[in-house]
Steps between C-alpha positions, in 0.01 A plus 500: 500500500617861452516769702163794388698795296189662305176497519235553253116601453276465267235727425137447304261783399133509710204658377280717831207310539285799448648742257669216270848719519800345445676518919747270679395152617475436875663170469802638321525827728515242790760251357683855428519604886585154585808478237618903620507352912713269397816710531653421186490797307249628262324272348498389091139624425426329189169538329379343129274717315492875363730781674272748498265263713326784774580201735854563480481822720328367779746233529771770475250661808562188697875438499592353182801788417543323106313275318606318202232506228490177231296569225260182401654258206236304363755247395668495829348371815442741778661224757788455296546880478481556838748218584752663266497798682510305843790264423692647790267565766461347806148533617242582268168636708143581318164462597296184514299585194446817263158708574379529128515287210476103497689514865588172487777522767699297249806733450656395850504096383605610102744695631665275740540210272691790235722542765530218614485530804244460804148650578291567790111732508321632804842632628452753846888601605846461331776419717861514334723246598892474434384176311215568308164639675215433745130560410217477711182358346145587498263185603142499557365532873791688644753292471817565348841325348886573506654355176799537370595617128901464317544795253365585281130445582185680376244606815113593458450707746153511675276840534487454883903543503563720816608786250408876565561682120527835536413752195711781462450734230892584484587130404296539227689832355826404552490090388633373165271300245730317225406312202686224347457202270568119560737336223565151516831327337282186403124424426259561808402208652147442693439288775622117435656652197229601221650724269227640390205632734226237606167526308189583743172409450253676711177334622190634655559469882185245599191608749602491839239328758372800744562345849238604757705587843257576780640786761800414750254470845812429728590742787793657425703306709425183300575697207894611627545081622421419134736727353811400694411098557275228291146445650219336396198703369268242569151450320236247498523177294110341422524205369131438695138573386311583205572705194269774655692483863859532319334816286363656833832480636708640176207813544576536882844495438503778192167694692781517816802656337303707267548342129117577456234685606279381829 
């Protein structure tokens, strides 16, 4: 394992769920404070899309003193783009998924296997290590998980990261936005090496079932046990009776939580 030198970020353009502007993603700002408290310098802000994004400012807001712009190549795999720029970095940080657009949360995993090197999502802290790195993991119900990463290593970082971004107008004057192109020596290569880009065919999504859920009638109490430990929610198995008896009891049951009206 090697010792962390540089760290990178990775930065996606949002859209502002009410006026549809072009602003920074929360995911990304986040992963950005986490990669600037990690005392390794500034951080290689790297973003794939247009320079003259309007999202590009409010990461400059946030910390991110220069970003490197790559323009799109239709021939040339974003992953494989990004992994040419980030041959040399240590720690690559970004959010677990982009806020607009397929946000697939793909990019991590494509990424990775470009570099070849590990992956791990739902990432909370960042702990440098004179071999490699710690990172603390995000589980469900509280509970959380120490692991331990070589360099280089790609980390998702979750929105609940304790990270405090701070927008100052300054930052945004005085940082640099810099455009530059990807050129490969050789034919780009997709992932498990297609050289030439996979043909999609796109299919109507099919008709979800709506799921009744009655209303949560546990105290509050029984509601906090549930959320940190496993416990049963009960319910009544009728296996006894008539067709009419089993109905009355579905009608109780739906009457009680409110599914339909009394």
């Amino acid at each position: 394992m090697s010792e962390v030198r540089r760290a990178a970020v990775l930065l996606s353009s949002a859209r502002h769920p009410e006026s549809g502007v072009a602003c920074a993603a929360h995911n990304d700002v986040v992963a950005l404070q986490v990669a600037r408290a990690l005392g390794l310098g500034p951080p290689h802000a790297l973003h794939y899309g247009d320079c003259l994004d309007p999202a590009l400012q409010d990461y400059l807001a946030f910390g991110a003193a220069r970003i490197l712009v790559l323009p799109p190549d239709p021939h040339l795999p974003m992953a494989q783009a990004l992994a040419t720029e980030l041959a040399d970095a240590a720690v690559i940080l970004c959010g677990c998924r982009a806020e607009s657009g397929a946000a697939s949360g793909l990019l991590p995993f494509e990424l990775a296997q470009s570099l070849g090197c590990p992956v791990l999502t739902d990432v909370l802290e960042v702990l440098p290590q004179p071999q490699g790195l710690t990172a603390v993991q995000f589980l469900p119900r509280g509970r959380r998980r120490r692991v331990d990463l070589p360099c280089p290593a790609v980390l998702a970082i979750h929105p609940l990261a304790p990270a405090t971004p701070r927008y100052a107008y300054a930052r945004r004057l005085t940082g640099v936005i810099e455009s530059r192109r990807v050129t490969l020596a050789g034919p780009p290569l997709l992932a498990g090496g297609a050289a030439t880009p996979t043909d999609w065919q796109l299919e109507a999504q099919p008709r979800q079932p709506l799921r009744l859920k009655g209303a949560d009638l546990r105290s509050g109490h029984e509601r906090m046990t549930a959320a940190v430990a496993p416990v049963a929610r009960g319910g009544q198995v009728i296996t006894d009776g008539t067709s009419r008896d089993q109905a009355r009891a579905i009608l109780a049951y739906m009457r009680r939580h409110g599914l339909i009206d009394r």
